[in-house]
Backbone as CSV, one residue per row, in Angstrom:
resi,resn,N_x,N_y,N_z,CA_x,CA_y,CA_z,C_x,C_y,C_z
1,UNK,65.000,135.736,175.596,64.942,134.486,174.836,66.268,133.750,174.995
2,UNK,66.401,132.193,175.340,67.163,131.643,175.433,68.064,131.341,174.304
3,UNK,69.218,130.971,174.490,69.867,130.642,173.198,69.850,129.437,172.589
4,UNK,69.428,128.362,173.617,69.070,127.069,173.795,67.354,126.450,172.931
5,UNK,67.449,125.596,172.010,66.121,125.167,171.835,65.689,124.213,172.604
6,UNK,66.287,123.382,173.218,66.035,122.822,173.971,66.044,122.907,175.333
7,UNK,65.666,122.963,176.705,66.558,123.104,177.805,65.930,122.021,178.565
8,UNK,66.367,121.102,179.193,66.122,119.727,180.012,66.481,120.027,181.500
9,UNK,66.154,120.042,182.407,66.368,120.448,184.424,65.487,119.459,185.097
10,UNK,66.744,119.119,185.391,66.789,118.168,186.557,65.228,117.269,186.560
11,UNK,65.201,116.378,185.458,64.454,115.907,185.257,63.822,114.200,185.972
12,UNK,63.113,113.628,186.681,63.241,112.328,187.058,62.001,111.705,186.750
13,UNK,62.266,110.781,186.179,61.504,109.638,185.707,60.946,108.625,186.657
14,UNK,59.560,108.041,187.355,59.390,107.088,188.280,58.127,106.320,187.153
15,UNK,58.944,105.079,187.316,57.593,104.100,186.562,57.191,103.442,187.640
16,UNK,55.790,103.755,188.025,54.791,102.589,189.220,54.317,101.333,188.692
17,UNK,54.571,100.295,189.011,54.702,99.058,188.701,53.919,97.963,190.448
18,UNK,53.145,96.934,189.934,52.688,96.591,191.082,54.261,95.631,191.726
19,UNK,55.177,95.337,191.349,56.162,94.945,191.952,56.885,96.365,192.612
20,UNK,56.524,97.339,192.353,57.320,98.025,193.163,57.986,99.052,191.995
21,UNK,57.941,100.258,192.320,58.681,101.416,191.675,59.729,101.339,191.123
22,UNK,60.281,101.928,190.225,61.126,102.050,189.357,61.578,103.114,189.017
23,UNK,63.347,103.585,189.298,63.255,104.829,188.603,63.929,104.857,187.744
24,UNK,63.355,105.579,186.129,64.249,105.336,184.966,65.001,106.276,184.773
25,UNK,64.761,107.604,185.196,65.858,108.927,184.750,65.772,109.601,186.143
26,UNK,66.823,110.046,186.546,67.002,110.757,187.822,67.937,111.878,187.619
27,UNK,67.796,113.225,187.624,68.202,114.149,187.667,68.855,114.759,186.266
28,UNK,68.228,114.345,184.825,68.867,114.941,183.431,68.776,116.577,183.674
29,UNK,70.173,116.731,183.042,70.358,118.400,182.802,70.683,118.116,181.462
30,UNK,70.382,118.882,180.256,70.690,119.092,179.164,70.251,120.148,178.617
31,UNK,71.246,121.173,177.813,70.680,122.311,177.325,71.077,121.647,175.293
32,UNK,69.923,122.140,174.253,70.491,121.852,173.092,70.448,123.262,172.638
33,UNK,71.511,124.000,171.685,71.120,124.714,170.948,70.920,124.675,169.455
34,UNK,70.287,125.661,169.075,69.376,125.803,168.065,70.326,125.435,167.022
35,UNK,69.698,124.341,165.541,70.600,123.891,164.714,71.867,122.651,165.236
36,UNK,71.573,122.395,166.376,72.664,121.533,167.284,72.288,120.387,166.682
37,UNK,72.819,119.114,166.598,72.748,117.790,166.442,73.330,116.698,167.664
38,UNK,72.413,116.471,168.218,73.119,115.751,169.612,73.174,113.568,169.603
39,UNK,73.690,113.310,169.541,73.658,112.362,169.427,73.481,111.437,171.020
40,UNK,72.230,110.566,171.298,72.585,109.929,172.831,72.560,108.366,173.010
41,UNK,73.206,108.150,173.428,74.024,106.597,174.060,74.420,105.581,175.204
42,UNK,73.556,104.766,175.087,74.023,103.815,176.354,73.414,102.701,176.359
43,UNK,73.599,102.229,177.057,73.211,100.205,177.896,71.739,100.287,177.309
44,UNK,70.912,99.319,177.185,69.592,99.060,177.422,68.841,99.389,178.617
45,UNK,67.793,100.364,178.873,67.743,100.272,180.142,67.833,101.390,180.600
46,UNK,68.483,102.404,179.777,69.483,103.710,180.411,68.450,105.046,180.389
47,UNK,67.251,105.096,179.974,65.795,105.662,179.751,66.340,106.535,178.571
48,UNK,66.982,106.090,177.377,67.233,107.154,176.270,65.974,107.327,175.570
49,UNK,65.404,106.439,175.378,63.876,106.153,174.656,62.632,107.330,175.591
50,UNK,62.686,106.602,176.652,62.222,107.509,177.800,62.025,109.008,177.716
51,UNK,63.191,109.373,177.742,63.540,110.726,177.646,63.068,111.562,176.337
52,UNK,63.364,111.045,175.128,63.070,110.916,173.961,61.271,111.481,173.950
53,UNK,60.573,110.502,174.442,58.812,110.498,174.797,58.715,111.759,175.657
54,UNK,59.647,111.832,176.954,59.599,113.330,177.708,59.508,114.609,176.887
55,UNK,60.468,114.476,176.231,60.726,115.444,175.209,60.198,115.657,173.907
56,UNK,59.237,114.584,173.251,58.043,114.879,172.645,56.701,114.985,172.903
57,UNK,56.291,115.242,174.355,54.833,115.699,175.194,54.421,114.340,175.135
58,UNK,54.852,113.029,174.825,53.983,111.789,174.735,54.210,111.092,175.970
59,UNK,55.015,111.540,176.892,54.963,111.427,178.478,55.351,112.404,179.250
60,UNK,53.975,112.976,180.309,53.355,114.147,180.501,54.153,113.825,182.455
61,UNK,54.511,112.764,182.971,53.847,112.197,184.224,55.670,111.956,184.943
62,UNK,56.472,113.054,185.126,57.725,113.351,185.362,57.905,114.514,185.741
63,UNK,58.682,114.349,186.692,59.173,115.722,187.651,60.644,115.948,186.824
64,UNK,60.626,117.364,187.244,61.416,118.598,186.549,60.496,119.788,185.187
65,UNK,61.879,119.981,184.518,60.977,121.326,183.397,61.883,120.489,182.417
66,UNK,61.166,121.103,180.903,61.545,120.250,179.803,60.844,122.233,178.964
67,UNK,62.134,122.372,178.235,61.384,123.833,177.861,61.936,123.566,176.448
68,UNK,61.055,124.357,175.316,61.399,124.027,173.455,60.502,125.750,173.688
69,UNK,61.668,126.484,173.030,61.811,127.920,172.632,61.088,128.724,173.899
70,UNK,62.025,128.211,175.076,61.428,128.589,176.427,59.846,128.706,177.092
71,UNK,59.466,127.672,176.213,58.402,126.886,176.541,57.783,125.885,177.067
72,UNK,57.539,125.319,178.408,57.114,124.274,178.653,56.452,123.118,177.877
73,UNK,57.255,122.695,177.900,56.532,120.771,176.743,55.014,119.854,177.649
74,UNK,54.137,120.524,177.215,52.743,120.119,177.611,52.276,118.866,177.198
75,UNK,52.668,118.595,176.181,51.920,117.245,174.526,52.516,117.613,173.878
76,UNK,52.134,116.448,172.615,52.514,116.953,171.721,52.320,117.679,170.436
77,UNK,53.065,118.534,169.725,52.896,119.480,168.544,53.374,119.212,167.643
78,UNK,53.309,120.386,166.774,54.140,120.165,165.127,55.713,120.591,165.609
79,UNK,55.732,121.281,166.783,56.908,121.987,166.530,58.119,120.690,167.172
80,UNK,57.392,119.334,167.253,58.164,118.318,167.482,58.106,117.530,167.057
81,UNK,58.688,117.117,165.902,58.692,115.698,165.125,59.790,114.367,165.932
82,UNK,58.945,112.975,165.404,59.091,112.090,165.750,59.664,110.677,164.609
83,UNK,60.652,110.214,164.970,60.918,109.154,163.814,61.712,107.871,164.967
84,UNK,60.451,107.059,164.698,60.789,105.788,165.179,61.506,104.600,165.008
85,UNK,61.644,103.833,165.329,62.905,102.553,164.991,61.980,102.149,163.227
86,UNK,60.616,102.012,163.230,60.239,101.783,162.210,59.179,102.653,161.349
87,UNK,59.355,102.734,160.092,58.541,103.944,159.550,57.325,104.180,159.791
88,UNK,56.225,103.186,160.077,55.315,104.007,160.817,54.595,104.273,159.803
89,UNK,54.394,104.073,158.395,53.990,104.412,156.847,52.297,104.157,157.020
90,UNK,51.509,104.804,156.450,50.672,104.646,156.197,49.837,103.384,154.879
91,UNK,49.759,102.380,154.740,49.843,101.425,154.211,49.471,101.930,152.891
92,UNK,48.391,102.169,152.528,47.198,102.717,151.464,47.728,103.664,150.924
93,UNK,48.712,104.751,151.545,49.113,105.799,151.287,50.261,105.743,150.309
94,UNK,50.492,106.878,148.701,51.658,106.517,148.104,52.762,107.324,149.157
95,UNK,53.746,107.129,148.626,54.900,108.092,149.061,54.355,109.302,149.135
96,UNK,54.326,109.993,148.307,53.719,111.525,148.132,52.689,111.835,149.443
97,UNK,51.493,111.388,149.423,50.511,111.326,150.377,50.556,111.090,151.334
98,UNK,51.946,110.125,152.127,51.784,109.806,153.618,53.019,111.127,153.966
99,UNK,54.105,111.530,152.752,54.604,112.708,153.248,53.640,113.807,153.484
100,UNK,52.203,114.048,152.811,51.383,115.260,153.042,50.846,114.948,154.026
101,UNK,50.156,113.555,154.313,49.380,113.266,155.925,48.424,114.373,155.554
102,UNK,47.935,114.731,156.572,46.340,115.573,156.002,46.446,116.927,155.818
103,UNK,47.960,117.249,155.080,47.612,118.529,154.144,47.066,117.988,152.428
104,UNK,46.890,119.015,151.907,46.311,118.017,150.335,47.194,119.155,148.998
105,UNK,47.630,117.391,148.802,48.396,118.037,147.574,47.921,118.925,146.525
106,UNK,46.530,119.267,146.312,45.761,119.922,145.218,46.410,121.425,145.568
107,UNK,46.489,121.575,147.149,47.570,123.184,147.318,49.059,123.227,146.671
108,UNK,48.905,124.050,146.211,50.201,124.545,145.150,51.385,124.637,146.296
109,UNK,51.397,125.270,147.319,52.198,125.296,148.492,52.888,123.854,148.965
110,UNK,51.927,123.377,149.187,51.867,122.159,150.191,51.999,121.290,148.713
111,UNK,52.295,121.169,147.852,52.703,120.360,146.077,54.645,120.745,146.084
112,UNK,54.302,121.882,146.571,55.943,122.284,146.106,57.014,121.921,147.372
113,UNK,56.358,122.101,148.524,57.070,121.727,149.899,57.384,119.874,149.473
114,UNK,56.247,119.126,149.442,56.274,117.879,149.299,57.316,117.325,147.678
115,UNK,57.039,118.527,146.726,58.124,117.435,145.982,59.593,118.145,146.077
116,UNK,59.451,118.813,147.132,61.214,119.693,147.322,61.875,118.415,148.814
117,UNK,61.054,118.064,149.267,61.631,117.409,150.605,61.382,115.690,149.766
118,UNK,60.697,115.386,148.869,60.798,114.329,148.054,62.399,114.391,147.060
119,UNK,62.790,115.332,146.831,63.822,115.464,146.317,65.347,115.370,147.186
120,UNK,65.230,116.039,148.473,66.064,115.958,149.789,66.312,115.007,150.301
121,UNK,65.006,114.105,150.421,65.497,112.516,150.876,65.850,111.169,149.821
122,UNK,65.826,111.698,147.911,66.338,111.140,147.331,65.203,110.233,146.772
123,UNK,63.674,110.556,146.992,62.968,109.563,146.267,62.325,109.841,145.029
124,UNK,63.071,110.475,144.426,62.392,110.980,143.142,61.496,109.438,142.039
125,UNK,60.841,109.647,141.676,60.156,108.229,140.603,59.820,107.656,141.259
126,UNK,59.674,107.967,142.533,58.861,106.829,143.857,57.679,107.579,144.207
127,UNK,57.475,108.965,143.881,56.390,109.647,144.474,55.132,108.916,144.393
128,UNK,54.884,108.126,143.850,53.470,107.048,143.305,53.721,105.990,143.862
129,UNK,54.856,105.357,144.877,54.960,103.811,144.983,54.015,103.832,146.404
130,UNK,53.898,102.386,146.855,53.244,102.556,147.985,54.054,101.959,148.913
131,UNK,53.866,101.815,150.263,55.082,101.307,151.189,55.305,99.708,150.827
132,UNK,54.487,99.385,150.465,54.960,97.510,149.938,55.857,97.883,149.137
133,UNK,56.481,98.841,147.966,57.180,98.245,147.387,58.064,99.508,147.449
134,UNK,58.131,99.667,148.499,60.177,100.180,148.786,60.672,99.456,149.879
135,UNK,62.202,99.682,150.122,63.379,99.257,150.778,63.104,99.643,152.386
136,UNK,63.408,98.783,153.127,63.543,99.552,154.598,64.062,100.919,154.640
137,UNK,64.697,101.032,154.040,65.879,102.531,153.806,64.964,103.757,153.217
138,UNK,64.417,102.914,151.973,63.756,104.047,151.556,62.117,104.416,152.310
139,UNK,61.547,103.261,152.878,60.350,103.880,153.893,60.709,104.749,155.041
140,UNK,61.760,104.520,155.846,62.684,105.650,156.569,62.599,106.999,156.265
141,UNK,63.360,106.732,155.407,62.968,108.556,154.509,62.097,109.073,154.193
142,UNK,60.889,108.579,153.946,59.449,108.966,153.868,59.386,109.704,154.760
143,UNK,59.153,108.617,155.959,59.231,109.055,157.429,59.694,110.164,157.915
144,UNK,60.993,110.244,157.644,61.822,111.929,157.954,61.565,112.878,157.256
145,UNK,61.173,113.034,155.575,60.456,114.077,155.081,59.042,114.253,155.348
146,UNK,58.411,113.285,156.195,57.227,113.470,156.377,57.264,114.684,157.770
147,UNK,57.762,113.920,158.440,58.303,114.938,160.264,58.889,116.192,159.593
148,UNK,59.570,116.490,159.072,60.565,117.550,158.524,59.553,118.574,157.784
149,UNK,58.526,118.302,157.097,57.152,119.125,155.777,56.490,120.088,156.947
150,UNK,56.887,119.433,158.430,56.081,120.288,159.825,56.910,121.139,160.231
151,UNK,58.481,121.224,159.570,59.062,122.167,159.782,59.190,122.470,161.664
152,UNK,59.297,120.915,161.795,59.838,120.963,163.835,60.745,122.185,163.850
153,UNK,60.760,122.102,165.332,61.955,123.353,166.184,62.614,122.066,166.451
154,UNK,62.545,120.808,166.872,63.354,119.640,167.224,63.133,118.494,166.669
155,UNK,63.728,117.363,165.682,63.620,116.170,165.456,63.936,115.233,166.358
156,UNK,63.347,114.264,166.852,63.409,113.434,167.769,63.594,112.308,167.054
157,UNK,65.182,111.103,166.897,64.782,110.338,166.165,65.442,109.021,167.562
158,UNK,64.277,107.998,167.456,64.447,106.897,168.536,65.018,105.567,167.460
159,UNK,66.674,105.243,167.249,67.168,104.551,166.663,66.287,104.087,165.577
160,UNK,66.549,105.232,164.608,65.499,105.348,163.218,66.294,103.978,162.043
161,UNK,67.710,104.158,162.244,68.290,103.266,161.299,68.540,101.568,162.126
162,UNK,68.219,101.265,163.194,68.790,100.098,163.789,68.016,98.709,163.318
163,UNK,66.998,98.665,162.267,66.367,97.789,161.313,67.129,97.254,160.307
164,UNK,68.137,98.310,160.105,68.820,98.469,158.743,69.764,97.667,158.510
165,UNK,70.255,96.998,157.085,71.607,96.488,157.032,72.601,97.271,157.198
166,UNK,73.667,96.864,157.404,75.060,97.883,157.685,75.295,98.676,156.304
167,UNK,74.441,98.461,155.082,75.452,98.829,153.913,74.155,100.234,153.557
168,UNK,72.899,99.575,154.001,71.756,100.784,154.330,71.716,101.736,155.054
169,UNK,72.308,101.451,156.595,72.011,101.985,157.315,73.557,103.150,157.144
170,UNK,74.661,103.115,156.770,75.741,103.952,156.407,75.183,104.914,155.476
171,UNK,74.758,104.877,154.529,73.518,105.653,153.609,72.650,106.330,154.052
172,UNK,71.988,105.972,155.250,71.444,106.631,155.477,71.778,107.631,156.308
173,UNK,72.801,107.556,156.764,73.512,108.603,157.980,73.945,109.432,157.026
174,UNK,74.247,109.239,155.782,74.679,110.466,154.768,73.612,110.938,154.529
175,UNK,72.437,110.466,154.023,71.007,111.120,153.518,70.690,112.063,155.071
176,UNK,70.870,111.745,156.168,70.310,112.375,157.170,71.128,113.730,157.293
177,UNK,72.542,113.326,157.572,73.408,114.530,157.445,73.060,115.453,156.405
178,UNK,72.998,115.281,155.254,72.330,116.048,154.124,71.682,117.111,154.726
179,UNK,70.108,116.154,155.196,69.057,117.397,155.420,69.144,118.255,156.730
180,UNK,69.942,117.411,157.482,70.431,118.234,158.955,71.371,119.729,158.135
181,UNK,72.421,119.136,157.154,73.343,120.296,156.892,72.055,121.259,155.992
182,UNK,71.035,120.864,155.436,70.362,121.849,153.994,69.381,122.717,155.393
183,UNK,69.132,121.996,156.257,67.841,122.842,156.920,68.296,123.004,158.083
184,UNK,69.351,122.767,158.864,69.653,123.118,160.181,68.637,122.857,161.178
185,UNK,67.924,121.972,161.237,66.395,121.217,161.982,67.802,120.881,163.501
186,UNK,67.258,121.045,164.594,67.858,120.906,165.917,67.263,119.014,165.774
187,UNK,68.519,118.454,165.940,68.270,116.847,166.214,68.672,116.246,167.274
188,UNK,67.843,115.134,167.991,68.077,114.416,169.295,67.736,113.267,169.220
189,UNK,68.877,112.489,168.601,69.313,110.868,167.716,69.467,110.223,169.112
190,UNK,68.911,108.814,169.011,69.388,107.947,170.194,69.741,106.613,169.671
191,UNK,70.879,106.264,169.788,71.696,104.729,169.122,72.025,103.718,169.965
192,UNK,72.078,102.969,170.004,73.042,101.839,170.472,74.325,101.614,169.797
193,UNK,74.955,102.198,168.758,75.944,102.158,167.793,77.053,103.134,168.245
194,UNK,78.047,103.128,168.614,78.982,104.042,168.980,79.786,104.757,167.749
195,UNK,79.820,104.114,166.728,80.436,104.659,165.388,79.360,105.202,164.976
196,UNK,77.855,105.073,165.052,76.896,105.816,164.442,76.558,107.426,165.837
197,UNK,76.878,107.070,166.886,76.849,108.419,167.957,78.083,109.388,167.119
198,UNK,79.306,108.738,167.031,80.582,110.065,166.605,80.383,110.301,165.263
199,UNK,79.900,109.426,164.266,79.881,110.057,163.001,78.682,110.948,162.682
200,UNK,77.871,110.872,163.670,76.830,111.804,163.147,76.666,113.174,164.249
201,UNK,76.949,113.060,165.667,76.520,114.255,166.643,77.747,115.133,166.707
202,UNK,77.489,115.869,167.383,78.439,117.206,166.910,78.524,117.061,168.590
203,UNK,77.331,116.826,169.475,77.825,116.364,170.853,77.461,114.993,171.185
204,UNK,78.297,113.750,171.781,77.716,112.795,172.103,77.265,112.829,173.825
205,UNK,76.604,112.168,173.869,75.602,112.236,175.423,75.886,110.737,175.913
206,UNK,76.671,110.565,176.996,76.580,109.065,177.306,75.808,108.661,178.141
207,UNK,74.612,107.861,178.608,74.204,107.706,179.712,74.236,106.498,180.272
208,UNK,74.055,106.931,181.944,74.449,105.296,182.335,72.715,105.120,182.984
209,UNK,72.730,103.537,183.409,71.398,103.144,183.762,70.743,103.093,185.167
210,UNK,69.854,102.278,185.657,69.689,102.104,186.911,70.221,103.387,187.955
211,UNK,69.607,104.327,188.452,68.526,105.077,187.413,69.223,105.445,186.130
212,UNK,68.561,106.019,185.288,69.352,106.576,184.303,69.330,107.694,184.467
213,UNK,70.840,107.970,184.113,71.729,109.647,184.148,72.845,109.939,182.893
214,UNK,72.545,111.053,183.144,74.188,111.418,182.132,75.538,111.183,182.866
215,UNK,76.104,110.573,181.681,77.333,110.100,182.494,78.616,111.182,182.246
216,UNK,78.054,111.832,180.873,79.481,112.520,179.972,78.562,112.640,178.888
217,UNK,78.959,114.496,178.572,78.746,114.591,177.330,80.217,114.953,176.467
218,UNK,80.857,114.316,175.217,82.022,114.749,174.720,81.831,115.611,173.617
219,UNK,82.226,116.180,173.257,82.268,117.272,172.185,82.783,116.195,170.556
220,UNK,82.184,116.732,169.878,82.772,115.649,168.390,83.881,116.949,167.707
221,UNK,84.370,117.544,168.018,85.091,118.468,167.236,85.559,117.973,165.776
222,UNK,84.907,117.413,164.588,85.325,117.152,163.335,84.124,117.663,162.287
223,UNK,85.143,118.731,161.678,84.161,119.286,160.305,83.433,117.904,159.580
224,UNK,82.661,117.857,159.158,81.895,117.388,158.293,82.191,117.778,156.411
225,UNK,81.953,116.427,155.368,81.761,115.091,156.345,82.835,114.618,156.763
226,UNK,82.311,113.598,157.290,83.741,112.447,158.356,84.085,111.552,157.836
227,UNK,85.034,110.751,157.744,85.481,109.588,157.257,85.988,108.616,158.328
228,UNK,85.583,107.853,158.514,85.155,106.669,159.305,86.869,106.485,159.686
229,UNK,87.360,106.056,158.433,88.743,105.666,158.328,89.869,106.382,158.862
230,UNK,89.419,107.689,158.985,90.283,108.909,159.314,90.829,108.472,160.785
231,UNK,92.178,108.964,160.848,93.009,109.185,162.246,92.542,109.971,163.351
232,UNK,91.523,110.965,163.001,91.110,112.170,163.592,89.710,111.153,164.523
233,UNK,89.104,110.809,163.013,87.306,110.136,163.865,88.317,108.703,164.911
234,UNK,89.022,108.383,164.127,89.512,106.968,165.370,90.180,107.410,166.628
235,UNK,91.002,108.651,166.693,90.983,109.200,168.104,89.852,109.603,168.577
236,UNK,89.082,109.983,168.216,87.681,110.440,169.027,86.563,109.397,169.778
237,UNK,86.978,108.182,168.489,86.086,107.214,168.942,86.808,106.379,169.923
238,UNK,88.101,106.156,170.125,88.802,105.464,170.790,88.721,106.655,172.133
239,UNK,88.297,107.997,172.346,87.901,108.872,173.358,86.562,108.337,174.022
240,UNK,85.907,108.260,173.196,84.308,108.025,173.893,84.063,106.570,174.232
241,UNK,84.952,105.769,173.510,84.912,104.202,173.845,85.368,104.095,175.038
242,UNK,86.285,104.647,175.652,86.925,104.915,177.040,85.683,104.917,178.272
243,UNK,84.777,106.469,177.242,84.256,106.720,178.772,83.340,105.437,178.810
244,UNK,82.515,104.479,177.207,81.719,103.692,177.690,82.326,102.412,178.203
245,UNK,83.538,102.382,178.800,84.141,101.390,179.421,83.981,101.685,180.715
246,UNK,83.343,102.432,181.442,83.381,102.831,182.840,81.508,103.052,182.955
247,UNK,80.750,102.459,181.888,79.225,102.547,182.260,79.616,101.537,182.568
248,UNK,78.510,101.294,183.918,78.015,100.094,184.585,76.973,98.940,183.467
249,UNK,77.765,97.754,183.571,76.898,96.465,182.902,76.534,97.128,181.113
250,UNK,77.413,97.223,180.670,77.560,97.549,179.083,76.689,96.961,178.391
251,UNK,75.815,96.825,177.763,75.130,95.981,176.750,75.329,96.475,175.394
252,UNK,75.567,97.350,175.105,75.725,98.182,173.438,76.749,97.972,173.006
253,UNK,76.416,97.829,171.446,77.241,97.761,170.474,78.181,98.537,169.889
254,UNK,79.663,98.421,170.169,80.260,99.380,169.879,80.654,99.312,168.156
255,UNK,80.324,98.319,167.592,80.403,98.648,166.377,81.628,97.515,165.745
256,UNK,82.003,97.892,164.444,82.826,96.839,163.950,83.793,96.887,164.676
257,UNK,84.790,95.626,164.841,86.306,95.727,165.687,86.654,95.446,166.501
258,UNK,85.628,95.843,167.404,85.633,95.679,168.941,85.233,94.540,169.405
């Protein structure tokens, strides 16, 4: 058994297009291990999204191996949750109910899981609301205790907060850290935000585009939590800002300052 929950080889991406082929990922190596938090980053374009779909069975049609608990990634399962740029809520559904999705709360089990991960993402007195009447922030979190009640081997989140205001979306990188630190769930975050890659991954992943590849992965060496303000996170980020000064045709946001 590997030590790795994740393992990614030499993976390449070709989109057929009647103008002519396209290749979006050419040769990814990535190993994650178990409880890891990886954070990934780059240009528009750079197949982070892509990869993301590789790695939740929702694109089957790519050369290389893609292995979750030294298993080939066929489709997709429970043992891979998904959280998209937008929550994705079930309209009709209260809070409570779109976190159960089609387990049923009348089980005492599946009652106590749902109001313990209702408690984790902070929506207590909301269990009855319906998605019209919460916050972008707080339908988010639905969302992640909903993926999380499946108890993944990997969270897959495709720029879950980039809807958000700046004063929401900082909040929510604490609410996330939370349940990453309470449950140790293996995460594979993809941003356009360079202060949101170092304050939250423990490794950042840079990739560049045309095709898309890894360019650099840097290590975040800072205990948790972090403080933005700190001397320690501003050498690190002033480290990784470096290497994204040497991706080809930059489009991402490095964040306030810059």
């Amino acid at each position: 058994m590997s030590a790795d929950t994740l393992i990614i080889e030499q993976v390449n991406k070709i989109f057929v297009a009647p103008t002519g082929n396209v290749m979006a990922l050419k040769g990814i190596d990535l190993r994650v291990r178990k409880g890891e938090f990886i954070t990934l980053i780059g240009p528009s374009g750079c197949g982070k999204s892509t990869l993301l779909k590789i790695v939740a069975g929702l694109d089957t049609s790519y050369e290389g191996n893609v292995l979750l608990n030294d298993k080939p990634v066929s489709g997709p399962s429970i043992e891979k949750g998904f959280i998209f740029q937008e929550p994705r809520l079930f309209p009709w559904l209260t809070v409570e109910k779109n976190i159960a999705g089609n387990l049923s709360l009348k089980q005492a089990a599946v009652r106590k899981k749902v109001d313990e991960f209702i408690e984790l993402v902070r929506l207590q007195g909301f269990e009855k609301a319906y998605p019209r009447e919460l916050s972008g922030g707080m339908a988010q979190r639905v969302a992640i205790a909903r993926a999380l009640l499946r108890n993944p081997d990997v969270l897959l989140l495709d720029e879950p907060f980039g809807a958000l205001d700046a004063f929401t979306r900082s909040h929510m990188q604490e609410v996330l850290l939370d349940i990453w630190q309470n449950n140790r769930t293996t995460m594979l975050f993809v941003t356009h935000d360079l202060d949101e890659a170092v304050f939250l991954g423990e490794r950042v992943v840079i990739m560049n585009p045309r095709p898309g590849h890894i360019r650099s992965i840097l290590p975040i060496d800072l205990p948790f939590p972090r403080k933005r303000t700190g001397s320690s996170f501003q050498e690190l980020r002033t480290k990784v800002l470096r290497e994204f000064e040497k991706v080809e045709e930059p489009e991402f946001d490095t964040g306030a300052g810059i």
